[in-house]
C-alpha positions in Angstrom: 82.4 -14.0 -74.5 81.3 -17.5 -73.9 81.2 -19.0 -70.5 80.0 -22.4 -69.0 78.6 -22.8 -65.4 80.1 -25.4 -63.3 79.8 -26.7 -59.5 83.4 -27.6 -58.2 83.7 -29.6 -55.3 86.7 -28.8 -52.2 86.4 -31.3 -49.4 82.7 -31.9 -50.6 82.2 -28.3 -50.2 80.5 -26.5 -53.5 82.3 -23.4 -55.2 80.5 -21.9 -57.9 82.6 -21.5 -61.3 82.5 -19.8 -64.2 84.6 -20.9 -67.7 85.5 -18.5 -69.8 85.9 -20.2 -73.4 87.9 -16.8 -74.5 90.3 -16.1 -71.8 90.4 -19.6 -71.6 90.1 -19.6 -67.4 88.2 -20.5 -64.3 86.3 -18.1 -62.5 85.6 -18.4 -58.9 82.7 -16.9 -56.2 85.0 -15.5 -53.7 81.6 -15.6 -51.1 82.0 -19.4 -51.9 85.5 -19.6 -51.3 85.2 -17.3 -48.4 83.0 -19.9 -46.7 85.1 -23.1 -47.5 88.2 -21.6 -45.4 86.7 -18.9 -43.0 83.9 -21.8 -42.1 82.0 -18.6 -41.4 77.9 -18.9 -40.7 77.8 -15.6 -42.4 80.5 -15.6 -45.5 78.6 -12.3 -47.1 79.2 -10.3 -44.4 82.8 -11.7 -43.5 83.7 -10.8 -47.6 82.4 -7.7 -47.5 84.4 -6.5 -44.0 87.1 -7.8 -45.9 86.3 -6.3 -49.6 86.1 -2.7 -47.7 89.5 -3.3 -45.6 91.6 -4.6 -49.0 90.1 -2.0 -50.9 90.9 0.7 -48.3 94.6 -0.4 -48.6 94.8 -0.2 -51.8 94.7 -3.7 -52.7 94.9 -3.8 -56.3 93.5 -7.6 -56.4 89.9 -6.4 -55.6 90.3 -3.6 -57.5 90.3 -5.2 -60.6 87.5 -8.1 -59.5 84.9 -9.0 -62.1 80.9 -9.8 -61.0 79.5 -12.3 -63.1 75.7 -13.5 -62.5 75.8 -16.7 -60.6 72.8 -18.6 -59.6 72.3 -17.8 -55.7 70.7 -19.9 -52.9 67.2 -19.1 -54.0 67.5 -20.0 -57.7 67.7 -16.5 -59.2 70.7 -15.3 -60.8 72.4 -12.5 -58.6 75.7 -10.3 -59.3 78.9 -12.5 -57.0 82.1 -11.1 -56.7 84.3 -13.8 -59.0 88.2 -14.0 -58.7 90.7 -16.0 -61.2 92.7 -18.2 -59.8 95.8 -15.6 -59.6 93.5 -13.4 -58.3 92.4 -15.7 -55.9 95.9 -17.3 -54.6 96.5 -13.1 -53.7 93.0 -13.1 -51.7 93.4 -15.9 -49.9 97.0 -14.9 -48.5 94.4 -12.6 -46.3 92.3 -15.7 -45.0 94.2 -16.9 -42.1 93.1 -20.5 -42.4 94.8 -23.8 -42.2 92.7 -25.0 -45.5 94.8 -22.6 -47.7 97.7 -24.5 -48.4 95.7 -27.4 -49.4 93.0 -24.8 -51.2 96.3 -23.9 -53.7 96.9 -27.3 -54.4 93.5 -27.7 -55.2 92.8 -24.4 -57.0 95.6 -25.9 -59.3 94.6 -28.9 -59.6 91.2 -27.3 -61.0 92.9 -25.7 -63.6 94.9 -28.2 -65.0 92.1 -30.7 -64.9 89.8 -28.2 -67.8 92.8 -27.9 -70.2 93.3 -31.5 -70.2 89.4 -31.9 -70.8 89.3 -29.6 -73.9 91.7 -31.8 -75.1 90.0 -35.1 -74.1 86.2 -34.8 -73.6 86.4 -38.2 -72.4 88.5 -37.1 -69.4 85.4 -34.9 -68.5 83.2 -37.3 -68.8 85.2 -39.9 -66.3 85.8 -37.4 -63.9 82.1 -36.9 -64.2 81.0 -40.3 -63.0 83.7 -40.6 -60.1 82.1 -37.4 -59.2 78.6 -38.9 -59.0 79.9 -42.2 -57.6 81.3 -40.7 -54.6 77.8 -38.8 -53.9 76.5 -42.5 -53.7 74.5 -43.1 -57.1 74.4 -46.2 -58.7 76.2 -46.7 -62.0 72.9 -47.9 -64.1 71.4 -44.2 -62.8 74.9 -42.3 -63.9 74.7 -44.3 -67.5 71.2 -42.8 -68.0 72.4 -39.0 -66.5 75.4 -39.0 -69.0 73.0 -40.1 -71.8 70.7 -37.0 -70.6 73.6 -34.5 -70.5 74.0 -35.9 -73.9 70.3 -36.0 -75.2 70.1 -32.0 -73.6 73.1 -31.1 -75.8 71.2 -32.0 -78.6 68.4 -30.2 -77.6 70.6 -27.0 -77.2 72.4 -27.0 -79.9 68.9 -27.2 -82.5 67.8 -24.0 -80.3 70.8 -22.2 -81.1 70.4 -23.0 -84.5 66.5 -21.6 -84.3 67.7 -18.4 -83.1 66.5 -19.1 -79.4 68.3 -17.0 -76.9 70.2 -18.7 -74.3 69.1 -18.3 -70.4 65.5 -16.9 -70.2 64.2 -18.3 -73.2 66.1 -21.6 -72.6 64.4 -21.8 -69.2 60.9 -20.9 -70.7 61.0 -23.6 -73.1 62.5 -25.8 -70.5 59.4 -25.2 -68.6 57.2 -26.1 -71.6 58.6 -29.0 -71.9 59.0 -30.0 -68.2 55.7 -29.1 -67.7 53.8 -30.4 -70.9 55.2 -34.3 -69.9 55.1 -34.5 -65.9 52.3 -31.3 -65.1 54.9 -29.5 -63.2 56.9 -26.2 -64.0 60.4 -26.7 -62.9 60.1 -24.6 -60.2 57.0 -26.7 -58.9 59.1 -30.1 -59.6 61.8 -29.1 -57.1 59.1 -27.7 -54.8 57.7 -31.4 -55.4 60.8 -33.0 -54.5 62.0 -30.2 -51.8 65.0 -29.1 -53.5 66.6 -25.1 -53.3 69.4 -24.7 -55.3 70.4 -28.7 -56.0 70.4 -29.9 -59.9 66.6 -31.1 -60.6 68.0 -33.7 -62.9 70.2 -35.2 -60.0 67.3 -36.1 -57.8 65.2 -37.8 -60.8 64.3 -41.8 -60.8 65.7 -43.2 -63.4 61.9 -43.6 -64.8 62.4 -40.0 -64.6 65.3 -38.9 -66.5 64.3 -41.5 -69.2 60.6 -39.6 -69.9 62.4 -36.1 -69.7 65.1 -37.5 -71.8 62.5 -39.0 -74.2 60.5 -35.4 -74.1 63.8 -33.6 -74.8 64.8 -35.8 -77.4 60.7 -35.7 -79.5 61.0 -31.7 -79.2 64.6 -32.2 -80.6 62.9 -34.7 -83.6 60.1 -32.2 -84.0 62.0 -29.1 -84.4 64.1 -30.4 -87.1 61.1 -31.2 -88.9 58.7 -28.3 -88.7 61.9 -25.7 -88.7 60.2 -22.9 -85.9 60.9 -19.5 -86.8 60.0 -17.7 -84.1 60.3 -17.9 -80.2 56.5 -18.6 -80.3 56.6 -21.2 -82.7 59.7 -23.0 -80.9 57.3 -23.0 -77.6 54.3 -24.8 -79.5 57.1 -27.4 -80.6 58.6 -28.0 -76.7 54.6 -28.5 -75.4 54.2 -31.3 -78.5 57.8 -32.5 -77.6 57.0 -32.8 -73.7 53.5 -34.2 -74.7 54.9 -37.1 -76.4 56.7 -38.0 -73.0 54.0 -37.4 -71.0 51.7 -40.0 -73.4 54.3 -42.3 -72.2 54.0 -41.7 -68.4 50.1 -42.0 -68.7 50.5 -45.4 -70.0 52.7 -46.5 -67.9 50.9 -45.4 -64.6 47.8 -47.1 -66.2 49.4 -50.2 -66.5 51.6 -50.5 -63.6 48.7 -48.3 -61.2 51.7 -46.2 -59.8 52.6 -42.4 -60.1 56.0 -42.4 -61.5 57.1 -39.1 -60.4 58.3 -39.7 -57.0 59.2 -37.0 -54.2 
């Protein structure tokens, strides 16, 4: 089963989602969706009074709810209660809220919106930049985010093909490279820029994204050409790849006498 992580928005409000590429649906944290209607300063606890009443009548709806590992608050991936949207449109006849109605429309909306973007990628990619445009970023800094979406896909797709294992492994050589260009673990780069659980990539300069892109892109290059065959091998590769970025940044902060990674 393949399934792709998203962030959906509701009335600038983030639900975690999960796609599932076989059953060809969305996903949803109920916790998340919990929150969005309940308003609740305490969703966990207001979903689980709720899980153990449902479940004590019988509810067949939580009954059959999946858990899926979702990345939590802190950054680690942690077992969340996930509903579909049928499953969900029965839950959320139990939320007394005047946000459901609209929820439905939205939940709907959702749904229709991936279908049409397996058929058009481009319709993704649109949807994409309206996305980022309403969070206030300029279009010359979405360009080079869509280009590092792109440059990342790359990336991905040549560790597949070395046998790299997605998730850990994919975040271990992410930190090689990460670290090899700017001097900072991933981790320490949103420490650096006091982020929690926001995308690191969203809160780059444009400087920024360009040397990771250029990193990601020279570990790409590199891998094609010396073939890695093992896990230890493809880690060597992402330290040369990141090293040729950070060569970059190191002349540029010569010549300009200005630290381009900015907080």
């Amino acid at each position: 089963m393949t399934k792709e992580t998203a962030i959906k928005l509701f009335n600038d409000k983030q639900i975690r989602t999960l796609w599932n590429d076989d059953q060809e649906k969305w996903y949803f944290s109920i916790v998340d969706v919990v929150g969005v209607l309940t308003e609740s300063k305490n969703p966990q606890t207001y979903w689980r009074v709720m899980k153990k009443r449902l479940l004590d009548e019988g509810n067949e709806t939580v009954t059959n709810c999946n858990a899926f590992k979702m990345q939590a608050a802190d950054g680690k991936m942690r077992l969340t209660d996930v509903a579909d949207t049928e499953q969900l449109f029965r839950l959320i006849q139990s939320i007394p809220s005047p946000k459901a109605e609209p929820f439905k429309l939205w939940l709907a909306q959702v749904g229709r919106e991936r279908i049409d973007e397996i058929e058009d990628p481009e319709i993704g990619i649109d949807r994409l930049m309206e996305t980022y445009l309403r969070k206030g970023y300029s279009k010359e800094w979405i360009n080079q985010r869509l280009k590092s979406i792109e440059i990342r896909k790359e990336l991905t797709d040549e560790w597949e093909n070395r046998g790299v294992k997605k998730g850990q492994e994919y975040a271990i050589l992410t930190d090689e490279i990460t670290k090899a260009w700017s001097g900072k673990t991933t981790k320490q780069y949103k420490t650096f820029k006091d982020l929690k659980k926001e995308n690191l990539r969203d809160h780059m300069t444009n400087i920024e994204l360009v040397l990771n892109m250029l990193a990601e892109a020279s570990t790409t290059e590199i891998s094609k050409e010396k073939e890695p065959k093992t896990f230890y091998e493809n880690k060597e590769v992402a330290r040369k790849g990141g090293n040729v970025a950070k060569a970059a940044r190191l002349q540029l902060e010569n010549t300009t006498g200005k630290r381009l990674l900015q907080s």
